[in-house]
DRENVEX-923685 format. One record per residue (C-alpha): x negated, y, z negated. Coordinates in steps of 0.02 Angstrom, whole numbers, plus 32768, in hexadecimal, padded with zeros to 4 digits. Example, Ala and Ser with C-alpha at 12.3 -4.5 7.8 and 13.67 -1.06 7.14 Angstrom:
BEGIN
7D997F1F7E7A7D547FCB7E9B
END
This chain:
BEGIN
85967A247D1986207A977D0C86937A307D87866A799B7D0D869979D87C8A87307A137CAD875979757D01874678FF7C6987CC797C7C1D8775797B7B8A870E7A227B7C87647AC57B6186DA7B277B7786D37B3F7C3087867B4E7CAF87977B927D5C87647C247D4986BA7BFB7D16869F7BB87DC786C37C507E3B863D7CBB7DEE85BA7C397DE285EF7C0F7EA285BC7CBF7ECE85137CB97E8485007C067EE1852D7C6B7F8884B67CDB7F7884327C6B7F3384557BF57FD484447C79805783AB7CF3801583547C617FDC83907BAA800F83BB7BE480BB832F7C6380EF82C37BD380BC83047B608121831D7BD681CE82767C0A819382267B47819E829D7B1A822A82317B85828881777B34826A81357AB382CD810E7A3E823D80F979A982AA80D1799F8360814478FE838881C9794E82ED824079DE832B828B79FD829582FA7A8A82D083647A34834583F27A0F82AC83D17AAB8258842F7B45825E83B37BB982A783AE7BBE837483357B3D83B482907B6B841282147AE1842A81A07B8F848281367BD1841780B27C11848D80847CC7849D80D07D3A84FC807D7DB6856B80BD7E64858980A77E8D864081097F1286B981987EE4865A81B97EB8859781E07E108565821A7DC584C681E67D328479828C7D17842483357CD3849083987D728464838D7E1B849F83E77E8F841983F07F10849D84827E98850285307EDB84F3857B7E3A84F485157DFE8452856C7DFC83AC85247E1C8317854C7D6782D584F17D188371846F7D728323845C7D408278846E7C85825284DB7C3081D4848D7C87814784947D19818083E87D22818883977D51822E83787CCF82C482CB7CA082D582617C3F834B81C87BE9833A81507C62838781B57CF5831681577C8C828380D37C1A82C8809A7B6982BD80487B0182337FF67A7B829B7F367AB082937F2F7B2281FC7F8B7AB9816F7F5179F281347FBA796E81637FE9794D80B7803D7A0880AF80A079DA812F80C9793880EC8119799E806D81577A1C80D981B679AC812F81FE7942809C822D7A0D804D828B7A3580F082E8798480F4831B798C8032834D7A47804983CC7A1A80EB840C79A4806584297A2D7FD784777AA4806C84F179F4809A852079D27FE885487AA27FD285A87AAD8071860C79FE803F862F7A517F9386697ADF7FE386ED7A94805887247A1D7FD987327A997F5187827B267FC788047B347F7787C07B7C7ED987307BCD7F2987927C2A7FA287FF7C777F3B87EC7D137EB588377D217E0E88C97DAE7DDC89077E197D4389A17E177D0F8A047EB87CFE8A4B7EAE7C528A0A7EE77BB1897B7E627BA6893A7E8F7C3D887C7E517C1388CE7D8D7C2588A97D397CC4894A7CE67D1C891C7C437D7388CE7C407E0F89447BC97E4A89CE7B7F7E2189A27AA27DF788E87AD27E33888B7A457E0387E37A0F7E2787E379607E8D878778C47E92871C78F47F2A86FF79957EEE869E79347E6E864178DB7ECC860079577F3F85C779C37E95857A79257E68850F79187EE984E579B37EFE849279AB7E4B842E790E7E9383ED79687F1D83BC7A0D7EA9836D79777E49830279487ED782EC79F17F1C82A87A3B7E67823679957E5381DC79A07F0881B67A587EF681197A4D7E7A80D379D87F2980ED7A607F7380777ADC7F1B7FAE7AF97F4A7F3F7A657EF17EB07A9F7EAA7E167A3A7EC67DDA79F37E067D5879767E217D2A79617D557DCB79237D607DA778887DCE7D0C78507D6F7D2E78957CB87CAC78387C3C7D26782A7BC17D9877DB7C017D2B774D7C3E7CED77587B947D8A77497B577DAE76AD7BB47D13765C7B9E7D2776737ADC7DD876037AFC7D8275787B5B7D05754B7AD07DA475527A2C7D9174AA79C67CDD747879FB7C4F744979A37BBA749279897B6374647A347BE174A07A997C0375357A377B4A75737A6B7B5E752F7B297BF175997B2F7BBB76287AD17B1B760C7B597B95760E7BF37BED76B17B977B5576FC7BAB7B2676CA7C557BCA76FA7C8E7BBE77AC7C3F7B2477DD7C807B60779F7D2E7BF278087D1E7B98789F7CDC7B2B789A7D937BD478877DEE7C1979277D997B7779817DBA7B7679347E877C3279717E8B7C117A2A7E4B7B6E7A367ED57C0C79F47F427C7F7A667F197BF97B057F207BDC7AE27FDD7C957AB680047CB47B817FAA7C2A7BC6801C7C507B6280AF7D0D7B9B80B17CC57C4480B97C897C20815F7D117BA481917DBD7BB881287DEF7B0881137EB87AD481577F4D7B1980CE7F587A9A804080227AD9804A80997B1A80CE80B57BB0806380407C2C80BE80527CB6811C80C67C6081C6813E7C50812E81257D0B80E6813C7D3C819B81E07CE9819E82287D0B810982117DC8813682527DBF81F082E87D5A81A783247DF9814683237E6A81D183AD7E6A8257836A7E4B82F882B37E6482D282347E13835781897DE2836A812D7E178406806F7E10845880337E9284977F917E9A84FC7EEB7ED884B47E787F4685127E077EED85817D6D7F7685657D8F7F3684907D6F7E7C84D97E3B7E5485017E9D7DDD849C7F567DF7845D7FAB7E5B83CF80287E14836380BA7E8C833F814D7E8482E381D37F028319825E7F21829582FE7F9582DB834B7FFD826E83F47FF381F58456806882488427804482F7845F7F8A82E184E87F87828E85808009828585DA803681F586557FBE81FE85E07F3881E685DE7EF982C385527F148328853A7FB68377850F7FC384308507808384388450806F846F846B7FFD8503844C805485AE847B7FDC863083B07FB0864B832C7F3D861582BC7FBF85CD82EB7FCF851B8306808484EC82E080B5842382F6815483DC8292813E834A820180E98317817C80C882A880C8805F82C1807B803782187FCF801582157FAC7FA081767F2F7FD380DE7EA07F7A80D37EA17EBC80D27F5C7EE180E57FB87E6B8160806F7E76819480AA7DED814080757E32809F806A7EEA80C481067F3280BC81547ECF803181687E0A8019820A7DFF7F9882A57D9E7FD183107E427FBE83367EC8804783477ECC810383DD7EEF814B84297E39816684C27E3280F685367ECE8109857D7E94806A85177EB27FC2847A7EDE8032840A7F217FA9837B7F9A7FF582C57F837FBA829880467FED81E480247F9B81C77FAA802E81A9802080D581F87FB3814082907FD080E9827F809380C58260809D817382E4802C81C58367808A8151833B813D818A836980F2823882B480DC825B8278804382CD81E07FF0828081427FB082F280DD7F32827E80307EF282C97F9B7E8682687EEC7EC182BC7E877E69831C7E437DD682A97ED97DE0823B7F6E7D7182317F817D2882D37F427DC3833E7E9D7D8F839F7E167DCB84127DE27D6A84B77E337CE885287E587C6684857E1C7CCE83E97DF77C4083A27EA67C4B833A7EFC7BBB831F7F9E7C0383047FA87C4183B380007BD9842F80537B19842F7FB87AD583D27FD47A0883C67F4279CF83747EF579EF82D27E3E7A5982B17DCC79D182807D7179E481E77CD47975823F7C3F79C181F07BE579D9829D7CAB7A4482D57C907A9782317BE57AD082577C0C7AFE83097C8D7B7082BE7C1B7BB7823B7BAB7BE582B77C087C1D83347C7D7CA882BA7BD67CCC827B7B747CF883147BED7D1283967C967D13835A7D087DB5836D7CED7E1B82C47D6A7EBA82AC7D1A7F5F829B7D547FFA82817D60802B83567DD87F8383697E437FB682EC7E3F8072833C7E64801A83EA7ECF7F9883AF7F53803883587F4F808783F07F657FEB8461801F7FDC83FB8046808C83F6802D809384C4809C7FFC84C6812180458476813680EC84DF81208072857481887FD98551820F800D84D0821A80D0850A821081078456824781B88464820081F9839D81798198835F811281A482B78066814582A88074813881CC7FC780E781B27F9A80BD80EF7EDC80BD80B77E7D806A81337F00806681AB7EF1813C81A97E60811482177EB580C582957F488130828C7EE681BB82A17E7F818A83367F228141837E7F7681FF83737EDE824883AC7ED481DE844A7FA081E584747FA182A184427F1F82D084CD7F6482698551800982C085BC80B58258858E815682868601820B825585D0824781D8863182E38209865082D182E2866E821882D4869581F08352861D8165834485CE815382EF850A80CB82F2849080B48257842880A1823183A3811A8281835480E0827A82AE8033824282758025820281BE7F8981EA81627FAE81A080CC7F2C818D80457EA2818C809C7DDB81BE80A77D99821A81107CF981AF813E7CE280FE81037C27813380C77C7381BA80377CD481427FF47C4C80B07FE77BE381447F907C6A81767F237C8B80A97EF27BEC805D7EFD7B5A80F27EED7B1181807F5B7A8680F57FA57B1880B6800E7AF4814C806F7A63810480B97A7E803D80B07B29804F811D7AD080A281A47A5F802681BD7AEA7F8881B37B6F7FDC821A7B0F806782917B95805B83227C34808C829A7C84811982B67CFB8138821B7D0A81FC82237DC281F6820C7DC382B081D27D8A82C782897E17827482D37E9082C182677E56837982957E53833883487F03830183567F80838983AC801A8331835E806C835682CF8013831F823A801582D9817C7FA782CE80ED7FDA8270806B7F5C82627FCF7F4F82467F147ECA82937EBC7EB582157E3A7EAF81877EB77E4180F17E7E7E0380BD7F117DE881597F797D8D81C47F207DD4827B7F217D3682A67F657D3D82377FED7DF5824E80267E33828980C77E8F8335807B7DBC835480347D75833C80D57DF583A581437DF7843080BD7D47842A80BD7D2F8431816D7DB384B781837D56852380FD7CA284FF80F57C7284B281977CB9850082227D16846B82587C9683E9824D7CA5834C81F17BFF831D81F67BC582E781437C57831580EB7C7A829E80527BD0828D80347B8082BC7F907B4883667F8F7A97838F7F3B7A8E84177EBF7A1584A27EE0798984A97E7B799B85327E037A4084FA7DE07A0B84527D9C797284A37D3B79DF852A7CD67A56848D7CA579B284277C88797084CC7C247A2784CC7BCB7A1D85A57BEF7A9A86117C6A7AA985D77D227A3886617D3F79CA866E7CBE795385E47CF0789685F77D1A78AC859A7DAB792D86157DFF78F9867B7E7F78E287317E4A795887877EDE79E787137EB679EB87437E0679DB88047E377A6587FE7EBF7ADD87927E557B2587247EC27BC887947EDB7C71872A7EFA7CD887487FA97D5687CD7FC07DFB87B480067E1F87FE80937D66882680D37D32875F80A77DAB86F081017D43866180B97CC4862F802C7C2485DD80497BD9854C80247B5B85B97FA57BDE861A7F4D7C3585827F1D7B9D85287EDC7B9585C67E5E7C4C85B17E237C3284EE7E0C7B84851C7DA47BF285A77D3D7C80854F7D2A7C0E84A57CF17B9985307C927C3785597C3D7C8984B57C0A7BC284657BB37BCE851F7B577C7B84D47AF77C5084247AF57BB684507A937C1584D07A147C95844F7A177C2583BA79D47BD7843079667C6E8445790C7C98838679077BED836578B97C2683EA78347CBB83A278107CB482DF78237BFD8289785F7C6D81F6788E7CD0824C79117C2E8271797D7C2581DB79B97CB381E27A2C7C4B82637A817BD181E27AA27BEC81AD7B4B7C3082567B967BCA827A7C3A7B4482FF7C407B8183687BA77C3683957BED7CBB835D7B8A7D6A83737BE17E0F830A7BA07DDC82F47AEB7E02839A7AD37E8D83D27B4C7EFE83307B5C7FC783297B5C7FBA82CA7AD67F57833D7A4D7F4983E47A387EC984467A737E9D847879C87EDB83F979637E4883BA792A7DF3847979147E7084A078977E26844578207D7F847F78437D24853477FD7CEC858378A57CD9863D78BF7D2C86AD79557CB8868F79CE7CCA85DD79D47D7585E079EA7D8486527A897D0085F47AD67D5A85507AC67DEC859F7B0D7D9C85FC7B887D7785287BCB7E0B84E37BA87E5C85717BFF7DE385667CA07DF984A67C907EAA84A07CA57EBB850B7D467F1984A47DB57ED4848C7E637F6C84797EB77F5183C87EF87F4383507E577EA583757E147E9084027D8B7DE8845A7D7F7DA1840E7CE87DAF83577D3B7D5583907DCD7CDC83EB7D657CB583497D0A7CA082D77DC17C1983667DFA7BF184027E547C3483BA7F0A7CE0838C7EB97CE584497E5A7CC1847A7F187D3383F37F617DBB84317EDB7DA484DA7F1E7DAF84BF7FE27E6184607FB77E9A84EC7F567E7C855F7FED7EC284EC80707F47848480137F8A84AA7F817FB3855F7FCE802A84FB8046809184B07F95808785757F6A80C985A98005814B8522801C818A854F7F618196861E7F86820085E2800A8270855F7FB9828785F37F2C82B186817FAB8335861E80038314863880BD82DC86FB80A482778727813F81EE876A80D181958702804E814D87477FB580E686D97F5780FD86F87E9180A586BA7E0B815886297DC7810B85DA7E8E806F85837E5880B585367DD480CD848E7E3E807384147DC480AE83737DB080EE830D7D2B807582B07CB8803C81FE7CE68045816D7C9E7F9181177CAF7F0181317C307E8C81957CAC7E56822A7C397E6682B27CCA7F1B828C7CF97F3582C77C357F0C83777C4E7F8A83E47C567F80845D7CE97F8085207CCE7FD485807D717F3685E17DCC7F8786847D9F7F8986727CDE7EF386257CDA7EAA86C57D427F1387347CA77ECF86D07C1F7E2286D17C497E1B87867C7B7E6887A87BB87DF087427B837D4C87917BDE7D7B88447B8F7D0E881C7B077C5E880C7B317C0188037A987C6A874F7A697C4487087B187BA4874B7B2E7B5786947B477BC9867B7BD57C0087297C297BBA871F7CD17BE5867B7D037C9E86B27C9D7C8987547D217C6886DC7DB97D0586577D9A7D7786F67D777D5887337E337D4E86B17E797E0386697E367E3E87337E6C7DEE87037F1C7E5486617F337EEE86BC7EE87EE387527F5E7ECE86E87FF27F6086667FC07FDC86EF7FA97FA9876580468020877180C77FDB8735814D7FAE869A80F48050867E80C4808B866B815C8014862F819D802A857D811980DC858D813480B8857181E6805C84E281D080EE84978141816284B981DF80F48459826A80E6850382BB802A84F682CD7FB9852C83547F3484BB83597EBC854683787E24851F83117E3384A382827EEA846282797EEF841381C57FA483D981C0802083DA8144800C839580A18066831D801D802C83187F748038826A7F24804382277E6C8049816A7E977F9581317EA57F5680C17F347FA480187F3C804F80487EE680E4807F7F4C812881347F54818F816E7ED0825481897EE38229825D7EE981A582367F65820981D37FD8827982687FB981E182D57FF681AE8270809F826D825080BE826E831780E981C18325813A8218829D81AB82B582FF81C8825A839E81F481E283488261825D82D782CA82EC835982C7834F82BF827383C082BC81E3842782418156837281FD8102837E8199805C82F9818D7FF9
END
């Protein structure tokens, strides 16, 4: 429109000038999205008797059958990035967007309608013709294009001198701009085609429309045929009403039915394309099949393998060879498998945005909250696999995957296929459980030290995928690796990352669903084994937990850092049970039942009363029991219904109306009301007459409340979840958050041999969130001043008379954890561990990262900052961006 214009001569609104900017938004519009689409589609077998790549810019490859990895590694792509005579344009295509081909994406034969790729096809045509009509314009209009605009030197120098001299913009320069606006045109009209068609059956038979027309047959007629038509209107209605109700039963069994038996893609938008469109960003990035284990039932893996930035292209923008060795093995010196969250494939995993990858040198722009490209820009290779039954990865000879292999015939949608393929996924079909995905981590992970001779190598598995990361470090971590090259010996993995997840798949159904899971699962699934916590411990590898307290889908309760802290501290090592809901001990529940002292109920046993239930000493305890912290969770809880009481007592004083937001508070403890970020503790009491006692009491809770436990979760919240979080809350204290204490002494003493831990060290809490969860609002209290403000408060005894024993009890017990946190021995002994210095003798629990982004969201800039220098330390690398 622009070249129009200024070719009638008539506007004065747009010159020259206006062009070269717009031209460089058109550039990069063409190659991140016009071209990756159409290397991306170039690439699909849309047609068996159609190869539509053969005039298209991307290499052509009519193979798109698997590839098996044997003795020897073979790609399924033409190029080997590894070749010293390769250039890094050979590699990327016109573009610049990487070189595909078509078993890198897949084909669309069986698993999209023919209609889909009706359209397909008509997209890819009409979008050669917009790439034509831009490269015409470009040539014809090279001279303006091509050239940049200067200042001049004088006084005015904000005025723009022509670009050149007599530039003016010709006849065929018109013409090509003019068609390129036709075929935009075209392009932007065929795209809503192109989108999934929902299946609306009122539409086809809508009564009022027949109504509608039946009311125009019958204009200007008498009487008689008013009534015949008003008869047929009828008729016609009621028909149409049984059509609507025979097209809903329809479209109920076509819903359950593509439960069973997913009908073909009503769009070639799926995830081949996904697939595509993320391998086209990434500089020589691969697909490869690797073999399943035969004892798991055999089949093939797909992987995606992703190098890094920095070890494909050099500064200067070439391609670097600096890893070539003169031999077909491939040799990597860094690398990461990711094993995807749950219901997580690779297309979709790791980031699906157009930005990224490392294919223009030029104006790249980094997503580093995708992990594909944090990891490929720390210099970090990335492995990428879908499990078995995922994506195209199958079990068996075929795996009944349609996107596997040259397949040149549609799926028929015949009901008796249909059924046959109902019956068969149903009965005898592979299903994924959790000892495939275990195998099928592993399986990858051996691949790589075999095939690629990855020399560091970090298994980073996210929720679900923790399991099989964990199994997979547990199983490569036993076995005896040699170098290749020295045959010295090598442990792998190198680094083993849980991140975010549980530490049995029954604590978290309890912890979502209800505690009967406990005994339903069981039943459904008796051969799972899901003790990741188990695995974990097991592995002899360097080792990660990564958690966030206030996770919505893993409970706290039911995370991995809960069941390795708890089996560290309470169960000797065993994982059995842990996660599970504990059951209170009888005279626990009956003094809260009673509303009276934790022991001060009928129902408690006479010589626990008289002995007191003293708390552990540090140094002669070197652990607390699973009975002494059931009395600090009654005390503390004992405690906290003490204030909430005196608290709506005073409210009722004041204000009957403000009692009701009391209403729904759980069991009589009332938490966040009170102590939140955003009111004052005592706002509200201000206004309120209440005597002395009251007062220290309430801040005798808020103060107990607020002590922060190191790992996310302050005291109060896990008073409020239950007595097994108070004692979950308390075995992470012990085991974790001294490692954050530790780590800080050290940061503060600046390399001094001998750490000290002082009281400024616990004050690691982290900054306020942003969500509405009430616990995330409390403002933690560092373990030492709570300790000092409680103690202050417990001098007078008359005031806290209701509550001075269980006060007595949650003072030592706080001095306990604080005496063992600070000792020496335990110093070091957590700075070892921070260090990956640890033995492995007895229960190795691995260091840990405290998180503050939830489950599903990405890592924060300060926590990439955070795992950027666990990396470092662990791979002895350096130059990480976060």
């Amino acid at each position: 429109r622009i070249i129009a214009s200024m070719m009638s001569n008539t506007s004065t609104i747009y010159s020259v000038y206006d062009v070269i900017p717009l031209w460089k938004k058109v550039e990069q519009y063409r190659d991140r999205v016009f071209g990756l689409y159409f290397d991306v589609i170039s690439c699909l077998h849309l047609d068996p008797d159609t190869d539509q790549s053969s005039s298209s810019s991307s290499p052509s490859s009519s193979s798109s059958s698997p590839t098996k990895i044997t003795s020897t590694l073979e790609r399924t792509s033409s190029h080997d990035i590894h070749d010293p005579t390769i250039t890094l344009s050979s590699l990327t295509t016109k573009y610049q967007n990487n070189k595909l081909c078509g078993s890198d994406v897949g084909n669309l034969i069986s698993s999209t309608t023919k209609s889909a790729r009706k359209n397909g096809l008509e997209f890819f045509h009409v979008l050669k013709r917009v790439l034509a009509d831009l490269d015409h314009l470009e040539q014809s209009a090279s001279d303006i294009l091509n050239n940049t605009t200067t200042t001049n030197n004088n006084n005015n120098s904000n005025m723009k001198s022509p670009i050149k001299k007599n530039t003016k913009i010709t006849l065929e320069t018109y013409r090509a701009a003019q068609k390129l606006f036709i075929s935009i045109t075209e392009l932007n009209d065929l795209l809503p085609n192109l989108a999934l068609k929902s299946m609306n059956y009122s539409n086809k038979n809508d009564p009022s429309e027949s109504n509608h027309h039946d009311d125009d047959s019958c204009d200007g007629g008498g009487g008689s045929s008013s009534s015949t038509g008003a008869r047929a209107s009828t008729r016609k209605s009621m028909l149409s009403q049984g059509n609507t109700i025979i097209a809903g039963i329809q479209s109920a069994i076509a819903s359950i039915v593509s439960l069973f038996d997913a009908p073909p893609h009503e769009s070639i938008f799926g995830l081949d394309v996904l697939r595509g469109t993320m391998l086209s960003r990434y500089v020589g990035a691969k697909q490869y099949w690797f073999p399943r284990p035969k004892s798991e039932g055999g089949g093939m893996i797909d992987v995606l393998h992703i190098p890094s930035y920095s070890r494909m292209i050099d500064s200067d923008g070439t391609l670097s060879n600096t890893d070539y060795n003169g031999q077909c093995k491939q040799k990597i010196e860094k690398a990461v498998l990711f094993c995807n969250p749950n219901a997580g494939l690779v297309e979709v995993a790791t980031g699906i945005s157009l930005i990224g990858g490392n294919v223009a040198n030029n104006g790249r722009v980094s997503n580093m909250a995708c992990w594909s490209d944090f990891y490929v820009e720390n210099g970090f290779d990335i492995f990428l696999f879908n499990y078995a039954g995922f994506g195209r990865s199958y079990a068996g000879k075929n795996g009944g995957s349609s996107c596997v292999g040259p397949a040149t015939k549609e799926r028929s949608m015949n009901a008796f296929c249909v059924l046959g393929r109902i019956v068969y996924n149903s009965f005898f079909g592979f299903k994924p459980t959790p000892s495939s995905l275990k195998a099928d981590a592993f399986a990858v992970a051996n691949h790589m030290i075999t095939q690629f001779d990855v020399g560091d190598m970090v298994i980073h598995g996210e929720s679900i995928g923790g399991m099989a990361a964990a199994s997979a470090g547990r199983k490569l971590s036993a076995i005896e690796h040699f170098n290749t090259a020295t045959s010295v010996p090598k442990s792998y993995p190198t680094l083993l990352l849980c991140d975010r997840t549980f530490c049995n798949l029954d604590s978290v159904a309890e912890r979502l669903v209800g505690s009967w899971t406990s005994a339903v699962i069981p039943l459904l699934t008796p051969f799972w084994n899901t003790d990741v916590a188990g695995d974990f411990i097991a592995a002899t590898c360097k080792k990660v937990i990564a958690q966030d307290a206030a996770d919505s889908i893993i409970h706290f309760a039911a995370s991995l850092k809960k069941g390795v802290a708890t089996a560290k501290e309470l169960n000797k090592g065993s994982t059995k049970g842990v996660g599970k809901f504990l059951d209170r001990p009888l005279h626990y529940r009956m003094s809260d039942w009673e509303n009276v002292g934790v022991l001060e109920s009928k129902f408690v046993n006479v010589k626990i009363s008289l002995r007191q239930i003293q708390a552990p000493i540090w140094p002669a305890d070197k652990y607390f029991d699973l009975r002494e912290a059931f009395h600090f969770a009654a005390c503390a809880r004992r405690i906290g219904k003490v204030a909430t009481t005196i608290r709506k007592e005073m409210l009722w004083n004041s204000n009957n109306q403000l009692l009701s937001k009391f209403e729904d508070e759980e069991e009589g403890i009332e938490i966040t009301a009170v102590f939140s970020r955003d009111t004052s503790p005592d706002e509200d009491t201000l206004s309120c007459q209440t005597d002395e006692k009251n007062n220290v009491i309430l801040e005798v809770w808020e103060t107990l409340a607020r002590c922060d436990g190191l790992t996310g979760l302050p005291l109060g919240a896990a008073v409020k979840e239950g007595d097994d979080c108070v004692i979950d809350w308390l075995s992470c204290l012990t085991i974790f958050g001294s490692q954050r204490v530790a780590k800080e002494a050290e940061k503060r003493m600046d390399g001094k041999t001998d750490v000290v831990i002082q009281s400024v060290d616990f004050d690691v809490s982290v900054s306020q969130r942003d969500d509405d969860e009430e616990e995330t609002r409390l403002v933690p209290l560092p373990l030492p001043g709570v300790i000092t403000l409680l103690t202050q408060l417990y001098q007078d005894k008359e005031i806290i008379k209701d509550i001075e024993k269980e006060l007595e009890y949650c003072i030592q017990m706080l001095e306990y954890i604080l005496s063992r946190i600070t000792a020496k021995t335990y110093v070091t002994r957590n700075l070892d561990i921070t260090h990956f210095r640890e033995t492995f003798e007895g229960v190795a629990t691995g260091r840990y990262l405290n998180l503050n982004c939830g489950h599903n969201n990405q890592y924060s800039a300060e926590e990439r900052l955070q795992l950027c220098a666990i990396l470092t330390e662990a791979c002895d690398s350096e130059n990480f961006f976060a």
